[in-house]
N, C-alpha and C positions, 0 to 999 in steps of 0.2 A: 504494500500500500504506500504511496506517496501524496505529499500536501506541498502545497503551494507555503513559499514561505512566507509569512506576514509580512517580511520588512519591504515586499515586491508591492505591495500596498501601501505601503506607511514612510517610503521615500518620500514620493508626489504630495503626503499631505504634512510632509516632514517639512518642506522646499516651502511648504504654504503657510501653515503656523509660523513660521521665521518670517516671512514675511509678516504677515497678520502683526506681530509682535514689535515688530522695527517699526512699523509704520502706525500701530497704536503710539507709542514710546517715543516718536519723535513726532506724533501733532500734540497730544493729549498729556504724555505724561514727563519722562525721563529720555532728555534727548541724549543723556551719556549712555545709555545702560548699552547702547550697541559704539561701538566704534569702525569705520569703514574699514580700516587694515585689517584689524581683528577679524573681524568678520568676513574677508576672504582668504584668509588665510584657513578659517577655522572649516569654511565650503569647500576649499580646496583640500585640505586635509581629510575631510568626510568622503569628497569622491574617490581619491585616490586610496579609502579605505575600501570603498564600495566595491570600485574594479576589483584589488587585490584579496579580497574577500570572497568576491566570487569566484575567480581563479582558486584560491586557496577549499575551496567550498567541495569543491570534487576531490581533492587531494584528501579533506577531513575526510570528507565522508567515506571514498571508495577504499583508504589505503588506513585509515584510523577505525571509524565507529564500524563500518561494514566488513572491516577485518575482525575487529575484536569481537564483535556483535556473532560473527560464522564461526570462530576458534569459543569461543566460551558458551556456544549455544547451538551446537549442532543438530540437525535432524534425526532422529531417534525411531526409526518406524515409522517415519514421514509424521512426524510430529518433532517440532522443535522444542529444545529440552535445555538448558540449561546445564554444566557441568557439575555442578550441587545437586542435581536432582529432582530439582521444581519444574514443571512447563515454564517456557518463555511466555512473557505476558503478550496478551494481544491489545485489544482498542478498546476496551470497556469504559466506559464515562469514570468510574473511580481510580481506573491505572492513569488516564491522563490527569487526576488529582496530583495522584503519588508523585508521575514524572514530573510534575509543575512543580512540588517541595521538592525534590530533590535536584534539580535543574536549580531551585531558588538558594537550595542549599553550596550546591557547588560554585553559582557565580559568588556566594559569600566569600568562601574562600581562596577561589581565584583573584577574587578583587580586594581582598585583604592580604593575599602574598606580592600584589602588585605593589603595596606601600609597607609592606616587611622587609622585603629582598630588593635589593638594591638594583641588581641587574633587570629584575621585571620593575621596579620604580623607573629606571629608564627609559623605558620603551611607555611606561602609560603615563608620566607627568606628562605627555605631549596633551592629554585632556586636561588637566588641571594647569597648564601654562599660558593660560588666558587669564588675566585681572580682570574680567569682565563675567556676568556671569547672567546667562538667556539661553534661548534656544538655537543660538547658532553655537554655543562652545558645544550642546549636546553633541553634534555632529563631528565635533573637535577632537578626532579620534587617532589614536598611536597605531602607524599599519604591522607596528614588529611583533602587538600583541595576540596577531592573529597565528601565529606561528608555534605559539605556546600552547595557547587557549584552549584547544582539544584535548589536551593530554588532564586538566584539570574533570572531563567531564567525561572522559572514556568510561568512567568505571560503571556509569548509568547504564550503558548498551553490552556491558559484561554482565551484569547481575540481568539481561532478559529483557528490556526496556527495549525496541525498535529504532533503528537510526532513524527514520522521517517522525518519531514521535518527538524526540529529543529538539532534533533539529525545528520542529513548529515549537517548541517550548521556547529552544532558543532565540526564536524569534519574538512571539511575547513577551520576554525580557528585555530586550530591544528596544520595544514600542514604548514599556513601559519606563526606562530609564531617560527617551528622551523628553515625555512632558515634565517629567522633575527638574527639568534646568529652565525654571522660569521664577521669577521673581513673585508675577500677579497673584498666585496659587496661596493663599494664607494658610493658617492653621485648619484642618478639618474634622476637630475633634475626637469623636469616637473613633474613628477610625485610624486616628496617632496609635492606638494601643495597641496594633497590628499591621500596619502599609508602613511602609517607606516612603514620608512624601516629602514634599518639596521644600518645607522649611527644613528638614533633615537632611536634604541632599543639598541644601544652601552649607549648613555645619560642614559638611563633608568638604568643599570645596573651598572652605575659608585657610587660608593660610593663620589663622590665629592658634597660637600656642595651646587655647584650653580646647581648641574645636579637632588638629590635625590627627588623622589617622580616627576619627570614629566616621561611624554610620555605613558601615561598606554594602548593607544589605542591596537586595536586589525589590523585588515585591514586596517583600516582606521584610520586618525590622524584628524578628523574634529572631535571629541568629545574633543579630547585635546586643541585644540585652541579654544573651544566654550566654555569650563570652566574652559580654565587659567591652563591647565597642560603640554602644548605643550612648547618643549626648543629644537630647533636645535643643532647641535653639535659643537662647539668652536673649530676649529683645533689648536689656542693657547691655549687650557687646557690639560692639560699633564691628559689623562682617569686613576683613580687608581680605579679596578673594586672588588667589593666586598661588605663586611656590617659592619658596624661600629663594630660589637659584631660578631665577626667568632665564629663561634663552632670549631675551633683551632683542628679538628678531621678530620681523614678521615673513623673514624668510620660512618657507616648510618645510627646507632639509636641514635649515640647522634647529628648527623645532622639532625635529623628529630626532636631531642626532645629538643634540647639546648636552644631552646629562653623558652619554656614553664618553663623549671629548672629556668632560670633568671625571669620568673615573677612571680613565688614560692616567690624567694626571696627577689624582691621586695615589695611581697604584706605584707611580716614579718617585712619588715623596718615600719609597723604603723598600730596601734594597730585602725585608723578610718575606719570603712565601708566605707566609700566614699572615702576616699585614695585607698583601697582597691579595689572597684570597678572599676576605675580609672586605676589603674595598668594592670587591664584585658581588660575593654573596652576603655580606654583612648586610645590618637596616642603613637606611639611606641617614648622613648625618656620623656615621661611625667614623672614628680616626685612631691612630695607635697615637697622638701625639697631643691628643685633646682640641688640636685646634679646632673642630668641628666636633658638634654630639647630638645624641640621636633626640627621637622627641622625650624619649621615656628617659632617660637623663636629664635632660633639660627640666623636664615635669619635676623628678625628683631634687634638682636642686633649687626648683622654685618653694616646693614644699619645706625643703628645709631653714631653706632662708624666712620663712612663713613663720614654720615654729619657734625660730631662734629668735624675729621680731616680739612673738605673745609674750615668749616665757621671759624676754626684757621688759617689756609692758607688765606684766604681772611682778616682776620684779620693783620694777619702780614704784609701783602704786603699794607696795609695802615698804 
């Protein structure tokens, strides 16, 4: 069985809401929130995802998910079987539940190794290296992440799951990550207790100290609160959206290539393999020499300086 993939739909209304949105924001409301470079740079980086994506799309699917989907679920008496034991799932309206959490689950952690590991922080700050934040950075996408990507979500069409089930999943995913990149979208209460929306994916994209590295979920924000990455949005924090280290360009090959140039350079500041390796696989921020540190350092020396201010205050006032 095959599906058409959602996003073959949701380009053309992708290209439209950008529009729609530039053109509210510059009669009516916020004539910054879009900038003209930015903003082609961010269309050009989306198309040149789009092509490569689709190229890469046969290459997933034929030589990744429909390999591993044929070696861990072979036919059995012309029944496809899983190598545990189980039937391979078929189309039932409650397996496309399951594939949707577990699809919602794997982009969690795809997209939280993206700002753990240094070397995948490379290739995906090209979406967060926009100071601007609408729906044109949505489309503002890194093309080296698509080369990884599959390997985070193989394990779905191993455990019986069907490649064209996964793949409409992954396209849902999609759709729904790029109405999050708008500003207009407020709080929508009840449903904070379980979506990932857009004041949360605002958090996610702030370069601010208390905000970086939460909210990574995909649909859902129950992976985030279940391992401590979940941060509502402070409406006294003044959002400064961006990355510590801007590729300062609206070029798209040195947006695409700027972090990896800086870890070139970093891996030359020491002459140890294991500094070395560090600088590639370490978190983004890591250094053997301190001059750079990570978020979870920084955090922890903000907290100390914190306590050491009280317990001088409560000193004084005795």
């Amino acid at each position: 069985m095959d599906f058409t993939n959602p996003l073959v739909y949701g380009v053309p209304c992708f290209l439209g809401f950008i529009a729609l949105e530039l053109s509210y924001s510059k009669v009516f409301d916020n004539k910054n929130l879009y900038k003209k470079k930015d903003l082609i740079s961010s269309l050009s980086l989306g198309v040149g995802s789009a092509i490569l994506g689709a190229l890469l799309k046969t290459v997933s699917v034929m030589l990744v998910f429909n390999f591993a989907y044929e070696v861990f679920n072979p036919l059995v008496n012309g029944v496809r079987t899983n190598i545990m034991g189980w039937q391979s799932f078929g189309y039932a309206w409650y397996i496309w539940i399951i594939c949707m959490l577990l699809d919602d689950f794997a982009y969690y952690w795809f997209h939280r190794q993206n700002h753990m590991v240094r070397i995948f922080w490379a290739a995906h700050i090209v979406h967060h290296s926009s100071d601007n934040f609408n729906l044109g950075t949505a489309v503002r996408n890194g093309w080296f992440t698509l080369f990884y990507k599959p390997l985070f979500y193989v394990w779905i069409v191993m455990i019986g799951f069907p490649p064209p089930m996964l793949l409409f999943c992954l396209g849902i995913e999609s759709l729904w990550q790029f109405q999050l990149h708008t500003q207009y979208v407020k709080h929508l209460g009840f449903f904070e207790k379980f979506l990932n929306t857009h004041t949360m994916h605002q958090v996610h994209h702030a370069q601010n100290i208390e905000y970086m590295d939460k909210n990574h979920g995909g649909i859902l924000n129950v992976f985030d609160r279940i391992f401590g990455t979940w941060k509502p949005l402070d409406n006294n924090i003044a959002i400064e959206y961006g990355v510590s280290t801007p590729p300062n360009s609206y070029n798209i090959f040195v947006i695409l290539t700027h972090e990896y140039k800086n870890i070139w350079d970093d891996m030359k500041k020491s002459s140890n393999w294991g500094h070395k390796f560090m600088y590639v696989f370490g978190p983004p921020g890591w250094s053997h020499d301190g001059s750079s540190q990570t978020i979870k350092q920084i955090r922890a020396e903000l907290a100390k300086v914190s306590k050491n201010n009280i317990e001088r205050s409560k000193t004084q006032k005795v």
